[in-house]
N, C-alpha and C positions, 0 to 999 in steps of 0.2 A: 504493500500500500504506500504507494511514491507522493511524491509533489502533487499532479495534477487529481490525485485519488479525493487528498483532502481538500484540495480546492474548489472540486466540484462539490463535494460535502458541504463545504462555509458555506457555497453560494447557498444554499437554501434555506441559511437559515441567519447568516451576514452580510449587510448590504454589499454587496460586487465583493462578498467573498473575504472581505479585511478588513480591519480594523484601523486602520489609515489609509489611503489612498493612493500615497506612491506604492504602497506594496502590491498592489495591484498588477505591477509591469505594463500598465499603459501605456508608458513613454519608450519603452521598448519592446514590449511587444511578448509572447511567450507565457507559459506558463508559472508565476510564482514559485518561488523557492521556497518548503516547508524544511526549517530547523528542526534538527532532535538534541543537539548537545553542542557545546562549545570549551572549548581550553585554550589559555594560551591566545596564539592569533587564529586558530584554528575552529573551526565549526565540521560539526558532520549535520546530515541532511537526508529525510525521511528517505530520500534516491537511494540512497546506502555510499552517499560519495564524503569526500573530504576536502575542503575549502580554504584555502587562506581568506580569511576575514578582513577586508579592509573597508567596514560598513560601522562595526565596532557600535551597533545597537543605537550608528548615527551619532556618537562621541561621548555615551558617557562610561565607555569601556577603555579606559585612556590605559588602565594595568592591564588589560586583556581578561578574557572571558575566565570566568571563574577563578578568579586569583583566590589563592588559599586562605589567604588571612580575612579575606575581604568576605568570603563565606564562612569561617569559620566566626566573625565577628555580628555575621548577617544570624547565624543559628543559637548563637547563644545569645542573640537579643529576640528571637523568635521565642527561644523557650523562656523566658521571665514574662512574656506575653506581646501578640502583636501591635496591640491599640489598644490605650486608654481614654481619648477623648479627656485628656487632664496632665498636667504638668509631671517631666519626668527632668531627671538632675542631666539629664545628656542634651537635653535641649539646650538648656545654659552653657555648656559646655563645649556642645558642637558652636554656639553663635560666638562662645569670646576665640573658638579657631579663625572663623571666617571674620571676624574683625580684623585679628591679627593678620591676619594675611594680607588684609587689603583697606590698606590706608585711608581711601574715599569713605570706607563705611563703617560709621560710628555706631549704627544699631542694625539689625536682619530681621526679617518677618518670615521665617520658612511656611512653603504653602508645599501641595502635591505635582504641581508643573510650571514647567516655564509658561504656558499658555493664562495661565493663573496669576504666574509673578507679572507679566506684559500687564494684564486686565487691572491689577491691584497698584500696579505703579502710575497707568496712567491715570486710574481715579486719587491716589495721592496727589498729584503733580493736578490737578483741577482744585483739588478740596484745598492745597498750600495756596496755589496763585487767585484761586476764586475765577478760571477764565477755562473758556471749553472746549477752544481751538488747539489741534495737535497737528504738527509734520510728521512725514515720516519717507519714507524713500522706496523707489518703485523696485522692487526684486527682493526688497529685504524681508523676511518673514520674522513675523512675531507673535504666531499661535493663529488661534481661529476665533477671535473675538470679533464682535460686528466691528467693534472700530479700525482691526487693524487689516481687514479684507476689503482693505481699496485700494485698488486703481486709479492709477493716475485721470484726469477727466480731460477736457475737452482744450483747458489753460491752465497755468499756475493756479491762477488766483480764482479757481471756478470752484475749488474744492475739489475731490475725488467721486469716482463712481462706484458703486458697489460690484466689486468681484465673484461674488457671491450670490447664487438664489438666498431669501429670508436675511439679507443685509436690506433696512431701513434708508428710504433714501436721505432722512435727516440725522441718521449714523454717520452715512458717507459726508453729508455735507459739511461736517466737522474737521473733516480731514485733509489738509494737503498733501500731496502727492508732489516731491522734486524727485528730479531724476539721482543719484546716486555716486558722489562724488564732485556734482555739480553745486556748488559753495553761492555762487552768483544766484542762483534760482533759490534759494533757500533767505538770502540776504533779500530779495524783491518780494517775494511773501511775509517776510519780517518788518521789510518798512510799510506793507499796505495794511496789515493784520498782527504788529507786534505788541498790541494793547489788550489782544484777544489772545494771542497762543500762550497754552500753558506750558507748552512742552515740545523739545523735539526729541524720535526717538531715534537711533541708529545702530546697525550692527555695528560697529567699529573695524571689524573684520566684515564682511557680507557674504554668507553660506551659504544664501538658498539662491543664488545664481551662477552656484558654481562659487571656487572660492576667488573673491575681490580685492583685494587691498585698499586700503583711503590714499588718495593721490596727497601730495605731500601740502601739509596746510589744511588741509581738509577738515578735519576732527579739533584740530586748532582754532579754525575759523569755527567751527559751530557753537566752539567753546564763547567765543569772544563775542557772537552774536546774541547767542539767548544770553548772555551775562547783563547786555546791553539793554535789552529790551524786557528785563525782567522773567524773561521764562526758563525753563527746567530743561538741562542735558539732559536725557536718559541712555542710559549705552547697554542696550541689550545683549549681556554675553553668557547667553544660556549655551553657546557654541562656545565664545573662547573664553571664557572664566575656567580659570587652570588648564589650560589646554595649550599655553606655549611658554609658561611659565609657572610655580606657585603660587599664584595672585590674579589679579584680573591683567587682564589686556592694557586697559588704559593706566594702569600703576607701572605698567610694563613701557608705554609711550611717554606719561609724567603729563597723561590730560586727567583732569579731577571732575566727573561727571556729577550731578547731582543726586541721582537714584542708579544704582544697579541692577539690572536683574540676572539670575543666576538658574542653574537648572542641571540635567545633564551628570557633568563630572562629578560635583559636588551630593549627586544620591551610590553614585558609587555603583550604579544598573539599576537603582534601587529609583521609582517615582519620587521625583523632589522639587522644588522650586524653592526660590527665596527673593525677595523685594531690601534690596542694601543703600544704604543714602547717609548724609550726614542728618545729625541729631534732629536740627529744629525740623526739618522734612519729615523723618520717620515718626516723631513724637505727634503726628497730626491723624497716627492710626487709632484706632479704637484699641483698647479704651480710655487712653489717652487724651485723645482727641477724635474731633468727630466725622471722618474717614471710615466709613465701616468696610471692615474685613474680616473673615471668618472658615474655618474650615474643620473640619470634624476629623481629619488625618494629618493636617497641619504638623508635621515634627512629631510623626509616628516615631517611636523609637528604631524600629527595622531600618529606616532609611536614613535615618539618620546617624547610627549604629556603619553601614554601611560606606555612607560618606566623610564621617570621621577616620575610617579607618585609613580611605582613600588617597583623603587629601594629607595622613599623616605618613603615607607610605610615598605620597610623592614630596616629600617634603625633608623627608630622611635620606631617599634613593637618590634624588634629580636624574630622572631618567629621560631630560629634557631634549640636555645636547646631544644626545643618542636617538633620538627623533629625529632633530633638525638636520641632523648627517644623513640618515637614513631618507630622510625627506630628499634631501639636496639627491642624493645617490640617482633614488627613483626619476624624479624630474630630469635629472640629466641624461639618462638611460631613455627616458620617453624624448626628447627634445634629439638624442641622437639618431635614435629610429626613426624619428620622424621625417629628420634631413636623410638620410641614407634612402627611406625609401619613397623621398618626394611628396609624405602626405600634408596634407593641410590639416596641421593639429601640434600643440606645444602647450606645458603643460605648467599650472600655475601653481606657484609651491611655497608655503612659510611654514616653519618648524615642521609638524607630521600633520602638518592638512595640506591639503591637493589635490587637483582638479584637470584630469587631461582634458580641455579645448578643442574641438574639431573646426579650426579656423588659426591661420597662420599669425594674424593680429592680436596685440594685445587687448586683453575683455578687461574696460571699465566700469563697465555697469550693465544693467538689465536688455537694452536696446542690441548690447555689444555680444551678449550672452544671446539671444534670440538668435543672433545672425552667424551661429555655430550649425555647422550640420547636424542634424539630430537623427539623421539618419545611419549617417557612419557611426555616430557612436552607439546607437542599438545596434549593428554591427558587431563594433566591438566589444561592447558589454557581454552578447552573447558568446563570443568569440572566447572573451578573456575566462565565461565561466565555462563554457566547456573544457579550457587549460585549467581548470582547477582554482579559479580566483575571482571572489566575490566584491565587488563593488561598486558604489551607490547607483540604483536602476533608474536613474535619473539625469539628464545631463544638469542640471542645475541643482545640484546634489553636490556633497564634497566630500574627500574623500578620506579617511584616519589612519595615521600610520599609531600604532599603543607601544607602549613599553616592553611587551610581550612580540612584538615583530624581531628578526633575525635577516641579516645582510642575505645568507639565501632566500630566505621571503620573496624583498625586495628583487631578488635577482631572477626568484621566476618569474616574477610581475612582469620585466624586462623581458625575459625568452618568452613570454607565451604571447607580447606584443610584439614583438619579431616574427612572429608568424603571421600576423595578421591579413 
C-alpha cells in the first residue's frame, strides 16, 4: 500500500486529499509523497524507498529528523502530561531563552503557529498605534489570515485585492501591496497613508518565492520609514529565526524591528509560534493591556519541551558554518551544471536555504520569480526524486540544508542533477 494507495484514501475523506495545499503536487504534477519514518537527513516513504530530505518539514527540522535528545526530551514531557491549559515552570523558562537570544525582544507570547503569531502581531501593532492600515509585500507569505491573503491590486495606493475565495473585500482594502525589495513604493504609500499604517510587515529573508534576499538598504530603509511616520516594523521570521544563526535574522543584520514573529525552529517539529517585541508593545496584550489574545495550547509543554531542547543544542553545537559550507558546496555544484550543460537555471543560496531558479537572471522579487520556468523545474523535481532526493514541490518553495546533512548528501544532490 504505496503513495498513491493513501492518497486516493484522503481524497475521500480530505479536501484534494491534504492537509495543506502545496502537498498536493499541483505545481508539479504526480502523485504525493506519503512518509513513514524519518532520521537524520533521511526519510523512508510508504513506496518502500529512501530519500534524502531536503524539505526538513519546511524548516523546523534544522537538527534533522528525529534527533535523539530532541525526542527523548519530547517523551518525557509527554509522560508528566500533554496539556494543561495552565501555567507550567518551562514556559518561563523556554521565554527568558528566547529573550536571551534575541536582543529586539524584551517579552514572547508563545501561541500554536506562525499563522497565529502573523494574526496576533498585526492586531498588537493596531491596538499600540490605534491605526488599521498595514503593508506588506507581494510573494511574501505570512499564514492564511484574511488580512495577509492579498494581492497586490490595480495601484499602490488602491489597496490590495483579495487572493483568496471568503477574503472580505474590506479585509483586503486595509492592505497595501508593494512589490518586494522595492523601498520607493513603500516610501509613496507612506507619504499618502503614513497617518493611517500601523504596521509594515516583511520576511527579511522572503521564502515563499523561492529564496530572496533584501537588496542592500532595503530593511534599512523600512526601518527609517515606519520610524518616521510612527508605524511598526514587523519582520516575520517564522523561516529564518535561528535558521542562519542562534538568534533572529535581523540581530544577525543589526536592524531592530519592533515585533517578531517566530515559528518553525523554535517548536523543534513540534507546532509553535511566538509574537516577540520590545516591552511597551508587548505589555498592550491581555491581560495587560487590552489587545486580546488567547489560546488553549499556547506553550503546551510538548512543544515547548521540544524547542528548548533545540535551540539549546544549537546553541552548544553551532552547527551553522557547516550549513553555510554545505550551502555554498551545493549552489556551486548547481551553478556549475548548469553552465556545463547550457541550462537556464542558477541557484540562490544563504547559509542552508536554497533555491535552484529555472531562469538564468537574478530573482528579486515575486514578478522575477513568476518569470522562472515552472515547467522545467516539475521536471526536475521529478527527476531529482526518482534519484532518491526530496525537495520542496514547489518552485516558490525553499529549500533546507539541517545539521544532520553530510558533504555526500550534498554531492548526490549534484550527481542526480547531472543527469538531468
Amino acid at each position: 500500500m504505496g503513495s498513491k494507495y493513501w492518497f486516493d484514501r484522503a481524497k475521500q475523506v480530505i479536501p484534494g486529499g491534504v492537509n495543506s495545499p502545496v502537498r498536493a503536487f499541483n505545481a508539479v504534477g504526480g502523485t504525493p509523497v506519503y512518509f513513514k519514518s524519518g532520521k537524520g537527513a533521511k526519510v523512508q516513504t510508504e513506496d518502500g524507498t529512501e530519500l534524502i530530505d531536503f524539505c526538513g518539514s519546511w524548516g523546523p527540522l534544522i537538527l534533522g529528523h528525529a534527533r535523539d535528545e530532541v525526542v527523548e526530551a519530547v517523551s518525557e514531557a509527554a509522560a508528566n502530561g500533554l496539556s494543561f491549559g495552565a501555567n507550567t515552570a518551562k514556559e518561563a523558562e523556554f521565554a527568558e531563552l528566547i529573550c536571551g537570544c534575541v536582543p529586539s525582544i524584551d517579552m514572547v507570547r508563545l501561541v500554536s503557529s506562525g499563522t497565529e503569531a502573523v494574526m496576533t502581531a498585526v492586531r498588537l501593532a493596531r491596538g499600540f498605534t490605534g491605526r488599521q492600515k498595514i503593508i506588506k509585500f507581494n510573494g511574501c507569505y505570512h499564514g492564511h489570515t484574511d488580512y495577509m491573503l492579498v494581492a497586490s491590486g490595480s495601484g499602490l495606493l488602491t489597496g490590495g485585492i483579495s487572493s483568496s475565495a471568503g477574503v472580505s473585500p474590506s479585509a483586503a482594502a486595509e492592505v497595501f501591496v508593494a512589490p518586494y525589495n522595492d523601498l520607493n513604493a513603500v516610501q509613496e504609500i507612506l507619504r499618502a497613508n503614513g497617518d493611517e499604517t500601523a504596521a509594515v510587515i516583511v520576511e527579511p529573508i522572503a521564502g515563499n518565492m523561492g529564496l530572496v534576499e533584501p537588496a542592500e538598504g532595503f530593511l534599512e530603509g523600512l526601518r527609517a520609514a515606519t520610524a518616521e511616520c510612527g508605524a511598526l516594523l514587523i519582520f516575520d521570521e517564522v523561516i529564518t529565526g535561528f535558521r542562519l544563526g542562534p538568534t533572529t535574522f535581523s540581530t544577525l543584520c543589526g536592524i531592530t524591528p519592533d515585533i517578531t514573529t517566530l515559528g518553525k525552529i523554535i517548536g523543534g517539529g513540534m507546532p509553535i509560534g511566538a509574537i516577540g517585541g520590545r516591552r511597551e508593545v508587548m505589555e498592550k496584550l491581555a491581560p495587560l493591556g487590552p489587545v486580546y489574545q488567547a489560546g488553549t495550547l499556547s506553550g503546551n509543554p510538548v512543544a515547548v519541551s521540544a524547542g528548548m531542547k533545540t535551540l539549546q543544542l544549537l546553541r552548544d553545537e553551532n552547527p551553522y558554518p557547516c550549513m553555510a559550507e554545505l550551502g555554498k558546496r551545493l549552489a556551486n555544484g548547481v551553478d556549475r551544471v548548469a553552465a556545463e550543460k547550457e541550462l537556464a537555471l542558477h541557484c540562490a543560496q544563504t547559509g542552508g536555504l536554497f533555491t535552484p531558479f529555472f531562469r538564468k537572471e537574478p530573482v528579486c522579487n515575486l514578478d522575477d520569480s513568476k518569470a522562472c520556468d515552472a515547467e522545467a523545474h516539475a521536471r526536475f523535481f521529478h527527476h531529482m526524486l526518482d534519484h532518491g532526493i526530496y525537495t520542496a514541490p514547489s518552485s516558490f518553495e525553499v529549500s533546507f540544508i539541517s545539521a544532520a546533512h553530510t558533504e555526500a548528501d550534498i554531492d548526490e544532490y549534484i550527481q542526480a542533477l547531472e543527469t538531468l
